[in-house]
PDB file of N, CA, C and O in Angstrom:
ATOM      1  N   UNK A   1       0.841  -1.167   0.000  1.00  0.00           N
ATOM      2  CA  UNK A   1       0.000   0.000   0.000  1.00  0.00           C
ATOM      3  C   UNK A   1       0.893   1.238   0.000  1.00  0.00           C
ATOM      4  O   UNK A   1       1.613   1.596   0.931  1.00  0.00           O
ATOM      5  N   UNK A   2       0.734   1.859  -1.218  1.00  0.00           N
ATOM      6  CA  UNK A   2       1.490   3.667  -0.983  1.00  0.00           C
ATOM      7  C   UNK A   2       0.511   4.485  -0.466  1.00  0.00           C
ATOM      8  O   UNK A   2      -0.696   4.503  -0.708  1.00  0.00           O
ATOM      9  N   UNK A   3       1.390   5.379   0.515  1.00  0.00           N
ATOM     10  CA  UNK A   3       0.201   6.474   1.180  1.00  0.00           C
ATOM     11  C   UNK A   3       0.449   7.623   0.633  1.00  0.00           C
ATOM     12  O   UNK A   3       1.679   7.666   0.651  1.00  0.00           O
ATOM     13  N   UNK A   4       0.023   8.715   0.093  1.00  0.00           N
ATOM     14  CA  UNK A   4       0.526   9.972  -0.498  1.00  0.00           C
ATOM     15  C   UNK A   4      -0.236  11.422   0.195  1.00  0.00           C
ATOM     16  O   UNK A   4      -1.461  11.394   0.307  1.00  0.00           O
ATOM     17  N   UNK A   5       0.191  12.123   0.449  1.00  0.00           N
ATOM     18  CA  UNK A   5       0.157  13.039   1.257  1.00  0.00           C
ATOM     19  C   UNK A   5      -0.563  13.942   0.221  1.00  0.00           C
ATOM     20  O   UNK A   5      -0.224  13.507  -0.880  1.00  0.00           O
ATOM     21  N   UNK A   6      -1.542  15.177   0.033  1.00  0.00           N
ATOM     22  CA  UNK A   6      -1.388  16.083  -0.761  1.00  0.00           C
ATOM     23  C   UNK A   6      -2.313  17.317   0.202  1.00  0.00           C
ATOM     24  O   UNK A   6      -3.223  17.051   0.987  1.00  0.00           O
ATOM     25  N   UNK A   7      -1.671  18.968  -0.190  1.00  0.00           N
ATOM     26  CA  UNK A   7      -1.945  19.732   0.298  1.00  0.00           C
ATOM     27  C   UNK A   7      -3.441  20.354  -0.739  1.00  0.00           C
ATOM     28  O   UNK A   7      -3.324  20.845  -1.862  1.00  0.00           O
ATOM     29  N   UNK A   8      -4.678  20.170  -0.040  1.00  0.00           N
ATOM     30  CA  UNK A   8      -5.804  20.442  -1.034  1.00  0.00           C
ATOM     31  C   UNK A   8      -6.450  21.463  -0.326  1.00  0.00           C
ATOM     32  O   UNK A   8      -6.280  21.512   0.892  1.00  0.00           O
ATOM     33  N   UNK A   9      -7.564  22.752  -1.201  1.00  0.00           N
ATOM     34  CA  UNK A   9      -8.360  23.107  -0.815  1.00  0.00           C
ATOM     35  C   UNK A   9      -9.424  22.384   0.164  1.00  0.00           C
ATOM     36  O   UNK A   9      -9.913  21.266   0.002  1.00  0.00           O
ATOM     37  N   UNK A  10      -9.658  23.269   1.192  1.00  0.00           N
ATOM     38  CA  UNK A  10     -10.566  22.356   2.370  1.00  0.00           C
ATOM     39  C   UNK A  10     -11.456  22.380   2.316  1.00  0.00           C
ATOM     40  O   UNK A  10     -12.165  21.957   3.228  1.00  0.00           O
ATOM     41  N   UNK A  11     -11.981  22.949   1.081  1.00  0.00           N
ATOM     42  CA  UNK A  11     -13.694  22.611   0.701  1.00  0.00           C
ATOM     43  C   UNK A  11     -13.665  21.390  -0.452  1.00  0.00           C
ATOM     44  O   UNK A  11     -14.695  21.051  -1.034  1.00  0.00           O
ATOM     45  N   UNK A  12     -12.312  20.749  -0.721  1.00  0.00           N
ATOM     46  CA  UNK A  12     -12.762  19.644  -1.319  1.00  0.00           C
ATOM     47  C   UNK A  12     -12.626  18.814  -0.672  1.00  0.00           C
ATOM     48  O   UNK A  12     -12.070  17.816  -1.131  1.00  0.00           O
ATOM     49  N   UNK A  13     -13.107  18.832   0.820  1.00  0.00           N
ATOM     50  CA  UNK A  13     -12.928  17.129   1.589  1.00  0.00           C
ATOM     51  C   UNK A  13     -14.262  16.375   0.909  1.00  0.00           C
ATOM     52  O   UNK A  13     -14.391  15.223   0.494  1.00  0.00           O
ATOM     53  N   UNK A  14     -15.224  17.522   0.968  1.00  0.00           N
ATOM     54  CA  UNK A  14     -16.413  16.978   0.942  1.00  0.00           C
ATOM     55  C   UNK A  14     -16.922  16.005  -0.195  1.00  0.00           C
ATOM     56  O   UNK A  14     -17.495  14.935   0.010  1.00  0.00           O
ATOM     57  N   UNK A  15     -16.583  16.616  -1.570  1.00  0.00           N
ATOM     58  CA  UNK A  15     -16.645  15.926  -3.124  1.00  0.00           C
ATOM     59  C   UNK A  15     -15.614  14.744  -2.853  1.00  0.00           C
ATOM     60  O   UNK A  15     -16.147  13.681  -3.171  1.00  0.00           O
ATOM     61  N   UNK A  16     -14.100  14.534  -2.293  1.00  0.00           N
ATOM     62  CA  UNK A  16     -13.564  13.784  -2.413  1.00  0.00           C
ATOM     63  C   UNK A  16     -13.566  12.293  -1.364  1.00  0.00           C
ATOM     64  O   UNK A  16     -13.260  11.144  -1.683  1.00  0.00           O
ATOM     65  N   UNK A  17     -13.939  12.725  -0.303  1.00  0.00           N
ATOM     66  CA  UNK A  17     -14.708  11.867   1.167  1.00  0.00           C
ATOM     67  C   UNK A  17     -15.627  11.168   0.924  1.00  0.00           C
ATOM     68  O   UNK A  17     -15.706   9.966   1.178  1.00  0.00           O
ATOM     69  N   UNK A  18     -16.275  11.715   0.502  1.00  0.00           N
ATOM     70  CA  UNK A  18     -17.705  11.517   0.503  1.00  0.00           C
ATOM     71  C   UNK A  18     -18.769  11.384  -0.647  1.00  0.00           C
ATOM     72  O   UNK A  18     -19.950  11.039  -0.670  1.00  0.00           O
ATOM     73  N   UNK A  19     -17.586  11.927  -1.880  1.00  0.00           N
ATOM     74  CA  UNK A  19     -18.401  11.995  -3.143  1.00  0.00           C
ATOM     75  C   UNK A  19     -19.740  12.997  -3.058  1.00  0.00           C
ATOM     76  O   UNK A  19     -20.479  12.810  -4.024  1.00  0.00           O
ATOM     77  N   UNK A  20     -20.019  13.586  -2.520  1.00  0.00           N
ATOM     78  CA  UNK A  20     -21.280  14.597  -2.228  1.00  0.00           C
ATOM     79  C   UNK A  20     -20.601  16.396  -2.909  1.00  0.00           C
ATOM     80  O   UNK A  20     -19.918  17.151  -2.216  1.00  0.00           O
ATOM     81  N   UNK A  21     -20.922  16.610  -3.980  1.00  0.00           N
ATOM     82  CA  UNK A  21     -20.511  17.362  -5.000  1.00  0.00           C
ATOM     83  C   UNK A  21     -21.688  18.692  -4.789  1.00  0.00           C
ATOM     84  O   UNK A  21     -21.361  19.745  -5.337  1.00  0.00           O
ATOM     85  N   UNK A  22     -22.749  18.685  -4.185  1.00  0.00           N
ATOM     86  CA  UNK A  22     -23.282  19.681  -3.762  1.00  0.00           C
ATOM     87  C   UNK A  22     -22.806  20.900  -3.412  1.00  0.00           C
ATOM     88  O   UNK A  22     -22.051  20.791  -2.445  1.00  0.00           O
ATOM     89  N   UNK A  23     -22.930  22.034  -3.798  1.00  0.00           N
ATOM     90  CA  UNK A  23     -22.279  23.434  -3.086  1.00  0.00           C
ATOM     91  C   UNK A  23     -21.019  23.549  -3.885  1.00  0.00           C
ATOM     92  O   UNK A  23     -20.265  24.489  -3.635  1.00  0.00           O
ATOM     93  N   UNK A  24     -20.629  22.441  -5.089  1.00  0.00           N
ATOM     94  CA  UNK A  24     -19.694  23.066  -5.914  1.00  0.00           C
ATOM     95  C   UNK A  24     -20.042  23.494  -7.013  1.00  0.00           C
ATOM     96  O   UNK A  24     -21.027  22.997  -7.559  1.00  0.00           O
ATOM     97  N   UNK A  25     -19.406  24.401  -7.543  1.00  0.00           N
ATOM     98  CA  UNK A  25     -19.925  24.757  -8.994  1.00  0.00           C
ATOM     99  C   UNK A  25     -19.070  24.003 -10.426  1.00  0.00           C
ATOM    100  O   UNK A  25     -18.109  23.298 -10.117  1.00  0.00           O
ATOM    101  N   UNK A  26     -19.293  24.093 -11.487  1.00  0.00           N
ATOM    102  CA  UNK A  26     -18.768  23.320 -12.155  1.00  0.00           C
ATOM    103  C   UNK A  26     -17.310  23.555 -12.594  1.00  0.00           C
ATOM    104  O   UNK A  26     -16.508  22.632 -12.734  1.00  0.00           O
ATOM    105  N   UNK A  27     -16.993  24.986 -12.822  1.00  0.00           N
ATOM    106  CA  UNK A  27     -15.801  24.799 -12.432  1.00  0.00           C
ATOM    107  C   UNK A  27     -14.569  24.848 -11.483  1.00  0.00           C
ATOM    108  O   UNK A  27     -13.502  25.430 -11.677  1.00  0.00           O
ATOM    109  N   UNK A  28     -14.886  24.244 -10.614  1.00  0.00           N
ATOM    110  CA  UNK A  28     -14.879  23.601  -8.921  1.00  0.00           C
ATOM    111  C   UNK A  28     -14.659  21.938  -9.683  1.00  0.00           C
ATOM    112  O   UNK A  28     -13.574  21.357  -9.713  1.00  0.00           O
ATOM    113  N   UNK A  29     -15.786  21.462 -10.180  1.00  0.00           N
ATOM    114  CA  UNK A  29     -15.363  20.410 -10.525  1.00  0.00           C
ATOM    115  C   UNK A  29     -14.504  19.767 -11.362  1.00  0.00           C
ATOM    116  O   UNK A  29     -13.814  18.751 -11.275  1.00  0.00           O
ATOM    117  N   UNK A  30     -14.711  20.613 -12.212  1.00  0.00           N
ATOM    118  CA  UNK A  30     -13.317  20.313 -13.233  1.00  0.00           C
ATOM    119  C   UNK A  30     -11.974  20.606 -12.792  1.00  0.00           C
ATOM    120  O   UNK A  30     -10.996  20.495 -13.532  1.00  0.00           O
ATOM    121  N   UNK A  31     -11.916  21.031 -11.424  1.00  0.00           N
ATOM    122  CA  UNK A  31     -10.617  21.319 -11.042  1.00  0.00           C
ATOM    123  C   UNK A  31     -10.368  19.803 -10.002  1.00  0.00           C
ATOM    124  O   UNK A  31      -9.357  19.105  -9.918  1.00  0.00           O
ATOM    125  N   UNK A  32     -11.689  19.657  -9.310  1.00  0.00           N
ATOM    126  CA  UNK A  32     -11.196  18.039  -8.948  1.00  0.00           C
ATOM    127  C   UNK A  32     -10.797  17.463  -9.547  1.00  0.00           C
ATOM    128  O   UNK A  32      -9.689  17.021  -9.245  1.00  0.00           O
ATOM    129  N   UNK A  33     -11.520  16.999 -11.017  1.00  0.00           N
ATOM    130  CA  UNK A  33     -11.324  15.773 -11.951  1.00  0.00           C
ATOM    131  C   UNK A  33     -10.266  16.111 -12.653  1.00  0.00           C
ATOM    132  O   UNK A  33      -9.657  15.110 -13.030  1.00  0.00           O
ATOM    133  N   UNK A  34      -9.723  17.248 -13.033  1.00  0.00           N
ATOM    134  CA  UNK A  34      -8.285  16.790 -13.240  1.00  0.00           C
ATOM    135  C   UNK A  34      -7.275  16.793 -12.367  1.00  0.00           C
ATOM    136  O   UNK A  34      -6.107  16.995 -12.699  1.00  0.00           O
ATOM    137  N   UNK A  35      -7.621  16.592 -11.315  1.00  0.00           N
ATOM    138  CA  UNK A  35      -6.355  16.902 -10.437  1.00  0.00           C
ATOM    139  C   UNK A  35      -6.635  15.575 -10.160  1.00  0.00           C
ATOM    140  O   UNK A  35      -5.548  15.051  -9.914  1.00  0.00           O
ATOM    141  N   UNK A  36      -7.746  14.549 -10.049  1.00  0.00           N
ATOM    142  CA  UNK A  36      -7.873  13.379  -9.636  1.00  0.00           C
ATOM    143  C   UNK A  36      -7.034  12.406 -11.136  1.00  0.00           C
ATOM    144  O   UNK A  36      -6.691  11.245 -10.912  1.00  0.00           O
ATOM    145  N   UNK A  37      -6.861  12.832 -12.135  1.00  0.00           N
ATOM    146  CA  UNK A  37      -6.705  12.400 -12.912  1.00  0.00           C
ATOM    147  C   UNK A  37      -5.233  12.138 -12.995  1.00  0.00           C
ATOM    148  O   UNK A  37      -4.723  11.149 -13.522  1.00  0.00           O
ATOM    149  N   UNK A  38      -4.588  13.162 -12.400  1.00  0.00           N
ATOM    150  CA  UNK A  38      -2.967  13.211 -12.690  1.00  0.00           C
ATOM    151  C   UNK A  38      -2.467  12.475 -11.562  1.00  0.00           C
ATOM    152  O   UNK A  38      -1.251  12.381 -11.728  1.00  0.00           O
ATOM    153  N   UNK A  39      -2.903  11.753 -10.209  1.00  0.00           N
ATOM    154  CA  UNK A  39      -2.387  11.636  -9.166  1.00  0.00           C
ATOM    155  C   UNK A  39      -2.696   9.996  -9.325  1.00  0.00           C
ATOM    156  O   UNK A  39      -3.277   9.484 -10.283  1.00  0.00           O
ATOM    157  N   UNK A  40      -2.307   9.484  -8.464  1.00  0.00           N
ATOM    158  CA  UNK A  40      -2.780   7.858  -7.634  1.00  0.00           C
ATOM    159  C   UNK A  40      -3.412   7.554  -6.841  1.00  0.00           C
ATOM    160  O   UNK A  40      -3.169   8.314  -5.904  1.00  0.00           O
ATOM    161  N   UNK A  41      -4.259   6.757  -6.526  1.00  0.00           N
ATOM    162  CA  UNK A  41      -4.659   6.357  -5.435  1.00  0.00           C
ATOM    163  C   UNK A  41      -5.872   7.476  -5.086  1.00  0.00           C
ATOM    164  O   UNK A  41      -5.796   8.616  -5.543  1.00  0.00           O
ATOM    165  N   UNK A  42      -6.882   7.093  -4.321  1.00  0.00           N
ATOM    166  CA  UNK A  42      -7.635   7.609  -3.929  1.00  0.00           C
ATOM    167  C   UNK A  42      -7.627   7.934  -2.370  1.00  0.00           C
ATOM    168  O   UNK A  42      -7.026   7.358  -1.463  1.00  0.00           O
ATOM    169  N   UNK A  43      -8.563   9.142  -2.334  1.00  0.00           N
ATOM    170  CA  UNK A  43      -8.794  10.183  -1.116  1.00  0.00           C
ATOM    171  C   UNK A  43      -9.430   9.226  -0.121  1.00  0.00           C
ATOM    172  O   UNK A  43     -10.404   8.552  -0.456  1.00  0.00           O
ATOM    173  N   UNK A  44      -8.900   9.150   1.096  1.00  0.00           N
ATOM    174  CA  UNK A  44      -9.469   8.540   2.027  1.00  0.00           C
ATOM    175  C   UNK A  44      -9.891   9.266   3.825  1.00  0.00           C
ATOM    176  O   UNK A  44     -10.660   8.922   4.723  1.00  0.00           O
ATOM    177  N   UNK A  45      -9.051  10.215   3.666  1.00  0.00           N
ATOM    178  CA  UNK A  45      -9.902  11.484   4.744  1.00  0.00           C
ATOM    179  C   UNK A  45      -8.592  12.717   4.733  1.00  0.00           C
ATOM    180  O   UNK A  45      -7.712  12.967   3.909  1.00  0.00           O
ATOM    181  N   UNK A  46      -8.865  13.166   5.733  1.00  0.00           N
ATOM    182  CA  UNK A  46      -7.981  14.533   5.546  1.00  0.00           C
ATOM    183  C   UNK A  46      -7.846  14.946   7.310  1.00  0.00           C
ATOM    184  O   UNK A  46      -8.561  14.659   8.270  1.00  0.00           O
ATOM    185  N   UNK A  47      -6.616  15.720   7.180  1.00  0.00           N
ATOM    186  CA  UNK A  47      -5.991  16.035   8.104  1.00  0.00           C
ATOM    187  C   UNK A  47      -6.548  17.258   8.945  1.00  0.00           C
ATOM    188  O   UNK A  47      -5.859  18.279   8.963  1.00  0.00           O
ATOM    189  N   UNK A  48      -7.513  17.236   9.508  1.00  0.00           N
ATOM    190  CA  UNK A  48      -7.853  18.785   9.895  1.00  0.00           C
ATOM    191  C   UNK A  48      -7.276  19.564  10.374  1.00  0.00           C
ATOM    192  O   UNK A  48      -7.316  20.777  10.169  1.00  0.00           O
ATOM    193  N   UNK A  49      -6.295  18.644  11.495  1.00  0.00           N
ATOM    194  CA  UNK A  49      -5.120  19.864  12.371  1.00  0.00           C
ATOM    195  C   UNK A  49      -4.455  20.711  11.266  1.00  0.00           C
ATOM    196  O   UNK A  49      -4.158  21.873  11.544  1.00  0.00           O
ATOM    197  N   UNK A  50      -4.219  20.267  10.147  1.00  0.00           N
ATOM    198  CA  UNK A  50      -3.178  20.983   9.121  1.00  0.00           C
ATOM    199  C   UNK A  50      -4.096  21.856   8.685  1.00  0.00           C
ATOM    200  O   UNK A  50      -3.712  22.288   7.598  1.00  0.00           O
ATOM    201  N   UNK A  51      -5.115  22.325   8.998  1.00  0.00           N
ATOM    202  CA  UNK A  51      -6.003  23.169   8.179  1.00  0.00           C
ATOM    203  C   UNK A  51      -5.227  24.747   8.232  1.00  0.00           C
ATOM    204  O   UNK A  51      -4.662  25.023   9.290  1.00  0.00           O
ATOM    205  N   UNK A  52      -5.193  25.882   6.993  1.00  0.00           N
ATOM    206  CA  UNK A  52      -4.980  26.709   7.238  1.00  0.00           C
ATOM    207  C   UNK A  52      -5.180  27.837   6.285  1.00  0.00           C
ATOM    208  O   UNK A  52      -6.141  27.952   5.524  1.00  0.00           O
ATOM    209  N   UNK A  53      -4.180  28.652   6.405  1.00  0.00           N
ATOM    210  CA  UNK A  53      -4.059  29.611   4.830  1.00  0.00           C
ATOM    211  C   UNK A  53      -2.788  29.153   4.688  1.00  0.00           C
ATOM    212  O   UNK A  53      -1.944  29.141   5.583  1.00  0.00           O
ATOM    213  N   UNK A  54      -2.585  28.621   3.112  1.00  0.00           N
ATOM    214  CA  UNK A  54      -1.256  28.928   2.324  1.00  0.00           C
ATOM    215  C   UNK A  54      -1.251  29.213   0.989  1.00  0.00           C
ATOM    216  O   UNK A  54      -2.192  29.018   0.219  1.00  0.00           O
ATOM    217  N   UNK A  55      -0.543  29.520   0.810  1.00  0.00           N
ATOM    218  CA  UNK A  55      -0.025  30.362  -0.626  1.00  0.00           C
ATOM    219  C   UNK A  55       0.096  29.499  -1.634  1.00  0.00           C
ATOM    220  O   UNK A  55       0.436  30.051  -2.680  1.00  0.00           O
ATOM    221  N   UNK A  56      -0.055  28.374  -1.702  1.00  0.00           N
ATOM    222  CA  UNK A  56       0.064  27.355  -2.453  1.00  0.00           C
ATOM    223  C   UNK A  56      -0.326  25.892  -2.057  1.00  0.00           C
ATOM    224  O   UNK A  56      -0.243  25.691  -0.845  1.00  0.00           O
ATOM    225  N   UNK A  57      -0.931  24.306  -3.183  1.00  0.00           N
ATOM    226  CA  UNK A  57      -1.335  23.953  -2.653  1.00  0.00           C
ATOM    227  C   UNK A  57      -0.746  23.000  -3.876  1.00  0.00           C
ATOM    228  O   UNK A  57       0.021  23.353  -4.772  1.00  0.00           O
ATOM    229  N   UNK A  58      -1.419  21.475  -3.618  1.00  0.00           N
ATOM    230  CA  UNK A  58      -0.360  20.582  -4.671  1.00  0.00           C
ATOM    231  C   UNK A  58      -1.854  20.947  -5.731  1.00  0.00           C
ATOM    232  O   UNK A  58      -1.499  20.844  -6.904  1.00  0.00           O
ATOM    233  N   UNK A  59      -2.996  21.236  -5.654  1.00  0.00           N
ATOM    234  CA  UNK A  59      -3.686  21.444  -6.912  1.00  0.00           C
ATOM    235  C   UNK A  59      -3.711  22.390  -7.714  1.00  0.00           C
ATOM    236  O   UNK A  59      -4.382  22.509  -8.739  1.00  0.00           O
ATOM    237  N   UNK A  60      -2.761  23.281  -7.120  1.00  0.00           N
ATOM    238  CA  UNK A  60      -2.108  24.448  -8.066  1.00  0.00           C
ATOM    239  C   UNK A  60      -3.082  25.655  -8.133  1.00  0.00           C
ATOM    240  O   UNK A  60      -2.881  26.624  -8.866  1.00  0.00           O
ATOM    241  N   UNK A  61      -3.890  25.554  -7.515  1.00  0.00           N
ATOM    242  CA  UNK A  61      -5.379  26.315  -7.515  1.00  0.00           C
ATOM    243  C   UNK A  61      -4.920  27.339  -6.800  1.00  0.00           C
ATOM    244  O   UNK A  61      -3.904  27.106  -6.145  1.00  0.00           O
ATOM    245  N   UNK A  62      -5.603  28.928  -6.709  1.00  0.00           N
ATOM    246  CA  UNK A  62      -5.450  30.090  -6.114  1.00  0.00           C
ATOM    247  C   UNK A  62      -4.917  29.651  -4.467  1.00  0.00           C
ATOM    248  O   UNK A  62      -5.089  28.529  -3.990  1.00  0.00           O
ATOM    249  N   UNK A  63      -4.235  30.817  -3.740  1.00  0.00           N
ATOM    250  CA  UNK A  63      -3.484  30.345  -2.079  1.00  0.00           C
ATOM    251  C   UNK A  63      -5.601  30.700  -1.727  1.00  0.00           C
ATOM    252  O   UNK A  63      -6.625  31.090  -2.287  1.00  0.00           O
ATOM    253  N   UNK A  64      -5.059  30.187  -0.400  1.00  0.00           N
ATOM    254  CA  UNK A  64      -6.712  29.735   0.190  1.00  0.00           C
ATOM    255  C   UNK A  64      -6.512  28.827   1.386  1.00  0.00           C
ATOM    256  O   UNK A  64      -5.462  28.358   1.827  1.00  0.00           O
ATOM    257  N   UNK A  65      -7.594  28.704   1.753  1.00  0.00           N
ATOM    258  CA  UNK A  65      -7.853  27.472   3.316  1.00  0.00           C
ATOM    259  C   UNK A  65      -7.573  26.137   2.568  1.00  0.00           C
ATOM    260  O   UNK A  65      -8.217  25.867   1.554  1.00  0.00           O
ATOM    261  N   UNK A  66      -6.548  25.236   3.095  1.00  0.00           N
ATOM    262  CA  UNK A  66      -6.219  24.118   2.585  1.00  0.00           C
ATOM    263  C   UNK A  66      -6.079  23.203   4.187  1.00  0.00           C
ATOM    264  O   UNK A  66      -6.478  23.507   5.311  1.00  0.00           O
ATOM    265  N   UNK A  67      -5.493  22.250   3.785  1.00  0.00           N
ATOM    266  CA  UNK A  67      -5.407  20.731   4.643  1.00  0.00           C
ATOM    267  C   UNK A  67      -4.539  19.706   3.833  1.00  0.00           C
ATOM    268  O   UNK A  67      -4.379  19.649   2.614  1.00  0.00           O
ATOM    269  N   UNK A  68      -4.134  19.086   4.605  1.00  0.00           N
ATOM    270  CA  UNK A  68      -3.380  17.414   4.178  1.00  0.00           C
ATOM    271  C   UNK A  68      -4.913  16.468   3.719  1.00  0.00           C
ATOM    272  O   UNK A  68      -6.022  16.466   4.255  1.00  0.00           O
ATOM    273  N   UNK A  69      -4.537  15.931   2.853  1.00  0.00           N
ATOM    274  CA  UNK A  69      -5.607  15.063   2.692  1.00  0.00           C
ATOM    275  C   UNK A  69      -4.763  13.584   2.150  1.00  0.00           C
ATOM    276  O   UNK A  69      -3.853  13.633   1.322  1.00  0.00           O
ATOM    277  N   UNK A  70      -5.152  12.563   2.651  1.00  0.00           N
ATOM    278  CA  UNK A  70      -4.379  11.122   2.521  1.00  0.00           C
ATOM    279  C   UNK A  70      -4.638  10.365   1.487  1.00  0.00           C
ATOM    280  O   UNK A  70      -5.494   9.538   1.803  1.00  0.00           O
ATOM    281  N   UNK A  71      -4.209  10.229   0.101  1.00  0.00           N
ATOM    282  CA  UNK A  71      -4.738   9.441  -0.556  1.00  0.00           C
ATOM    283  C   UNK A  71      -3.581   8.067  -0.137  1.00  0.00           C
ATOM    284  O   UNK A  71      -2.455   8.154   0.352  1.00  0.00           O
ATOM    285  N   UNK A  72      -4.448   6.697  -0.589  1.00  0.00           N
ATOM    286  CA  UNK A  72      -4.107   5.282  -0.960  1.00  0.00           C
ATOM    287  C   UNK A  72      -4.151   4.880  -2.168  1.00  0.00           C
ATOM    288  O   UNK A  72      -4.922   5.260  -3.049  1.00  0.00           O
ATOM    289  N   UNK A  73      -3.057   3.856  -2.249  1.00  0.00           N
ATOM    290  CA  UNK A  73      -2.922   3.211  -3.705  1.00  0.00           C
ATOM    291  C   UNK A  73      -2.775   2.470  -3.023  1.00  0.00           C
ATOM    292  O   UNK A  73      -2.278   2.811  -1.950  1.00  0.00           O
ATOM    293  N   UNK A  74      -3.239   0.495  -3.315  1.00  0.00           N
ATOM    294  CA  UNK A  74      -3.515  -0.488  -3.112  1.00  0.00           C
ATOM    295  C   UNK A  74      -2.357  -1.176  -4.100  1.00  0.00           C
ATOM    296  O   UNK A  74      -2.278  -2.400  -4.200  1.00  0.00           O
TER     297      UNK A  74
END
């Protein structure tokens, strides 16, 4: 099992957790699905203590409230 770390916007726990895509707009989503596209393994929860503001994030998306979020590859 690889575990991979990635620094994401913290309003995508919800679409990626949980699959519940509500309250995003579409292009919100197209920024998941390709970012889900380029990586491995899937999202399995997220780090809340790491929650914060930074200037950068691994989805390359505007600085903003982010978090660790854990994906798995099997």
């Amino acid at each position: 099992m690889i575990k991979t770390i990635y620094r994401l916007p913290v309003y995508w726990a919800s679409p990626l957790i949980s699959d519940d895509y509500s309250g995003i707009n579409d292009m919100e989503k197209a920024e998941i699905r390709k970012f889900l596209e380029k990586v491995e393994g899937s999202p399995v929860s997220v780090d809340f203590t790491t929650e914060g503001f930074y200037h950068y994030n691994d989805a390359g998306t505007l600085a903003g409230n982010c978090a660790d979020f854990l994906f798995i590859k099997d």
